[in-house]
C-alpha positions as CSV (number, residue, x, y, z in Angstrom):
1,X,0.0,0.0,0.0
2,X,1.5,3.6,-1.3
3,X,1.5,6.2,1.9
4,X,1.6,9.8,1.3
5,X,2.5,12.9,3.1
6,X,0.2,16.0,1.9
7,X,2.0,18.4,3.6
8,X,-0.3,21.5,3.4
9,X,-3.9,21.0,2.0
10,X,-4.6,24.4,0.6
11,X,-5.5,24.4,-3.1
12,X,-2.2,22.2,-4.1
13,X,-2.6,20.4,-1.4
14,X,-5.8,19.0,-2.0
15,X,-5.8,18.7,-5.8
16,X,-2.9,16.2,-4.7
17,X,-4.6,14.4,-2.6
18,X,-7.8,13.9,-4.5
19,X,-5.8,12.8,-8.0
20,X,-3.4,10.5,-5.8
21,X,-6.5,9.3,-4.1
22,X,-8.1,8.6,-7.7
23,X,-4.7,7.1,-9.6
24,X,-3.9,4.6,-6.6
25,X,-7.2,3.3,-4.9
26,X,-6.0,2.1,-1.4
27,X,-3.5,4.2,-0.8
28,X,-3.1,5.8,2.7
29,X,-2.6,9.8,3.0
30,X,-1.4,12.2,6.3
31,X,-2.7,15.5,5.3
32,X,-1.1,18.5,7.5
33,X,-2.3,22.2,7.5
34,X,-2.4,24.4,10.2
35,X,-5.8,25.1,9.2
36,X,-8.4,23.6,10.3
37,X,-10.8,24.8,7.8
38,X,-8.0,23.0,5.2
39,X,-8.1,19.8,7.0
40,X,-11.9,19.5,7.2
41,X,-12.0,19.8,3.5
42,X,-9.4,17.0,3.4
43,X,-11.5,14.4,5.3
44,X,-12.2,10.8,3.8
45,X,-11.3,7.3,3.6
46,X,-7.9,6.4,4.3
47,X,-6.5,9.8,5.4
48,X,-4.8,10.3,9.0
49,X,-5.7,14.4,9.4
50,X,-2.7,16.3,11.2
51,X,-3.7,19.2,12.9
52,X,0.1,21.0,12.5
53,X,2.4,23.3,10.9
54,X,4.0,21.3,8.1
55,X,7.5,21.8,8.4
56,X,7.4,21.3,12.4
57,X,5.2,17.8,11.4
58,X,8.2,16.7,9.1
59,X,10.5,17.6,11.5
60,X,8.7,15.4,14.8
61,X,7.5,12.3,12.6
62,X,10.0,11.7,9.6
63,X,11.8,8.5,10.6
64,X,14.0,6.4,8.3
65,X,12.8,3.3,9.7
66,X,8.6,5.2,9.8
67,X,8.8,7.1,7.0
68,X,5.9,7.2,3.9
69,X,6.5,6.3,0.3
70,X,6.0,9.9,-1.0
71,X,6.2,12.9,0.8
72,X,4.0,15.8,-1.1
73,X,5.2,19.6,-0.4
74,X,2.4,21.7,-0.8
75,X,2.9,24.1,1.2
76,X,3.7,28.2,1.0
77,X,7.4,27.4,1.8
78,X,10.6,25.4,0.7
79,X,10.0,22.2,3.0
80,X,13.6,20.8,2.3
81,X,15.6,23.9,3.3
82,X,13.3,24.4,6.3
83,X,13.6,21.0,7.4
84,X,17.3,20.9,7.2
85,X,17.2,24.1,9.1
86,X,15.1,22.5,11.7
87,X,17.2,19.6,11.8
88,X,20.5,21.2,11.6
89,X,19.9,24.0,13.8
90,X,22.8,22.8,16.3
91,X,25.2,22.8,13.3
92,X,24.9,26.5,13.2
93,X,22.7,26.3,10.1
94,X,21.8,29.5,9.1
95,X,19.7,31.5,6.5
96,X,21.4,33.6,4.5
97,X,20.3,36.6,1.7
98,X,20.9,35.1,-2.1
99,X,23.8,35.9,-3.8
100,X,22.9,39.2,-5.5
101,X,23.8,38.3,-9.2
102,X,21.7,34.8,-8.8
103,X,18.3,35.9,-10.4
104,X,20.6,36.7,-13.7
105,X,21.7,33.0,-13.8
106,X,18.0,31.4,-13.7
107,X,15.1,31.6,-16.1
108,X,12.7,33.9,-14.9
109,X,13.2,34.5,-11.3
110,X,10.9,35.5,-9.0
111,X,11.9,37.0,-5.4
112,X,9.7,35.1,-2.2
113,X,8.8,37.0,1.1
114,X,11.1,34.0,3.0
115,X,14.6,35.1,1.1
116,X,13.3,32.5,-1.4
117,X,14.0,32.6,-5.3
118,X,11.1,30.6,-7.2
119,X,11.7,29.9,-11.0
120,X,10.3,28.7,-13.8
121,X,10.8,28.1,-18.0
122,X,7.5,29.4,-18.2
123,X,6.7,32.9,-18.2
124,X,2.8,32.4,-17.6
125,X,0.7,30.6,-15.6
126,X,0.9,26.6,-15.8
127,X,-2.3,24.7,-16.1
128,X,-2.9,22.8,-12.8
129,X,-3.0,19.1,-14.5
130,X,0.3,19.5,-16.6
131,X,1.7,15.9,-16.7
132,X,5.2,17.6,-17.1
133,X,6.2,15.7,-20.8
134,X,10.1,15.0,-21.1
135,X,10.7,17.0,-23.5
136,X,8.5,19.8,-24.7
137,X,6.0,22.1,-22.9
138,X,2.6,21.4,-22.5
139,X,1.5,25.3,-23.7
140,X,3.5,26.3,-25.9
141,X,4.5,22.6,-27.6
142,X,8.4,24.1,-27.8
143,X,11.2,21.7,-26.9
144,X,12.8,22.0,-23.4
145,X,16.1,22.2,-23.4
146,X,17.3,21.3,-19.8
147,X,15.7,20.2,-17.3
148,X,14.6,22.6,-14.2
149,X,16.5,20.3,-11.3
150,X,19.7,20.3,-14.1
151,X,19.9,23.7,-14.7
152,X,19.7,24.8,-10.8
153,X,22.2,21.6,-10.1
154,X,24.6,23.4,-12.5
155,X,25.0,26.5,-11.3
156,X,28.3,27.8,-10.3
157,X,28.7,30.5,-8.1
158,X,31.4,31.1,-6.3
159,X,31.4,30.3,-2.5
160,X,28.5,28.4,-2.7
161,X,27.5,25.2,-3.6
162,X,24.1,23.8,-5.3
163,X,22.4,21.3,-3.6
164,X,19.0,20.0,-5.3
165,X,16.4,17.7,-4.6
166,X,14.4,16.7,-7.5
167,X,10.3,16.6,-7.5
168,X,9.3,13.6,-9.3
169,X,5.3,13.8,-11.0
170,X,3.1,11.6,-9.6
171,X,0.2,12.5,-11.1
172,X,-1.2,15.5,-13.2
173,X,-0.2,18.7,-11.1
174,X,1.0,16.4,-8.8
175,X,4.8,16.6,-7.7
176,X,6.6,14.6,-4.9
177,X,10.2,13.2,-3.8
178,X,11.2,10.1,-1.8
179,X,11.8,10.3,2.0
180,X,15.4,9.4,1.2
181,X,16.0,12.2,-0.7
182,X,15.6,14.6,2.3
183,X,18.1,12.4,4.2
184,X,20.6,12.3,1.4
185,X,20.6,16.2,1.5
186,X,20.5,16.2,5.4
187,X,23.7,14.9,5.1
188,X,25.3,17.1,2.3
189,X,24.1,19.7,4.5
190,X,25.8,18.5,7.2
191,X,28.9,17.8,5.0
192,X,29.3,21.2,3.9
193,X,31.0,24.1,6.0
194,X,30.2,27.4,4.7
195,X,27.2,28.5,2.0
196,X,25.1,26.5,-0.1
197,X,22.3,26.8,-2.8
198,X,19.5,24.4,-1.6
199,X,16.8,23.9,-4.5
200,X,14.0,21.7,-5.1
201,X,12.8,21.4,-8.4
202,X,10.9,19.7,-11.4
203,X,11.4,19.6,-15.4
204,X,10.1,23.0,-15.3
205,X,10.0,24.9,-11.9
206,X,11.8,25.5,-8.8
207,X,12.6,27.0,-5.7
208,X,16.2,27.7,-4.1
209,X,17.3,28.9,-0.7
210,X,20.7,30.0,0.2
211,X,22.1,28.6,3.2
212,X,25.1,29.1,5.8
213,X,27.1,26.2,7.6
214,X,29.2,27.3,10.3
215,X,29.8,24.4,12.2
216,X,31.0,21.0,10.6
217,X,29.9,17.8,11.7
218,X,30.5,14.1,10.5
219,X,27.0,13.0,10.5
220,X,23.5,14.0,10.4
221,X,21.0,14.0,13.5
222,X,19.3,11.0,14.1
223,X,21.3,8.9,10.9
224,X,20.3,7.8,7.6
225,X,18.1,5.2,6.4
């Protein structure tokens, strides 16, 4: 049986939830929100409501040896960098400002209210039930050069060094990333001392967070699975 993580179940959230629900019968579902408005629109079979902020859920429950199949961020923030921020803390993991000449390196960048940089191959707004084709846009039926995660994995700045975790489609509209990933970069993370360009992204979009190690550690809190 597939288990999911909705985390958030605004809009996004519960699009995702209702096409996973659809494309595999059975499945079970955690949807978190803060909101309880959110959740009660969330209710049905097989889903485990969690009355929570998102990132501070991920941060109690993920486990390696607990964890779900497919952990869905649909939330107004970047859930990897804020998790490793969460979990890191005692590292002396730090937010930083992005590096001021990164928006000139990225396809149309947009700046967040949380020091965040959202991008995007598209310069208009993307249906809700793209299925994300390998190789050419949905819209405008024009060839995609590189992928989103690629192009974010490859930049080079210097100082700084990209980190990327990449958001699989699941379902139209629907984008995820294994558990594992989020331990794998847990423990760049904690491999690194100094900056760092965490990103998690798709084929087409993406989101990046600039981040400051001062301490150095040899492993991660709580180990990996």
């Amino acid at each position: 049986m597939q288990r999911f993580w909705i985390i958030g179940v605004g809009q996004f959230g519960l699009i995702a939830v209702k096409r996973l629900s659809a494309k595999f019968p059975g499945a079970a579902f955690v949807c978190v929100d803060p909101d309880k408005a959110n959740l009660a629109k969330a209710e049905g079979p097989n889903r485990t409501l969690a009355h929570i902020d998102g990132v501070a859920f991920v941060n109690q429950h993920l486990q390696p040896q607990a964890a779900p199949d497919w952990i869905i961020p649909a939330l107004p923030v970047h859930l990897a960098a804020e998790w490793c921020l969460e979990q890191l803390a005692a590292n002396g993991l730090n937010r930083i400002d992005l590096p001021e000449n990164l928006a000139a390196m990225v396809p149309h960048p947009l700046k967040g209210e949380d020091k965040d940089l959202y991008v995007s191959h598209a310069d208009f707004t993307c249906p809700d039930n793209c299925d994300e084709p390998n190789e050419v846009c949905t819209i405008t039926g024009q060839s995609r050069q590189r992928n989103m995660f690629e192009v974010l994995q490859q930049v080079k700045m210097p100082e700084y060094t990209s980190l990327v975790i990449r958001s699989h489609q699941l379902a139209p509209g629907v984008g995820g990333y294994r558990p594992q990933q989020l331990f794998n970069l847990r423990q760049q993370v904690t491999n690194i001392s100094g900056n760092m360009l965490v990103s998690t992204a798709c084929r087409c979009h993406g989101v990046m967070t600039a981040l400051t190690s001062s301490r150095h550690k040899q492993s991660a809190n709580n180990g990996v699975g």
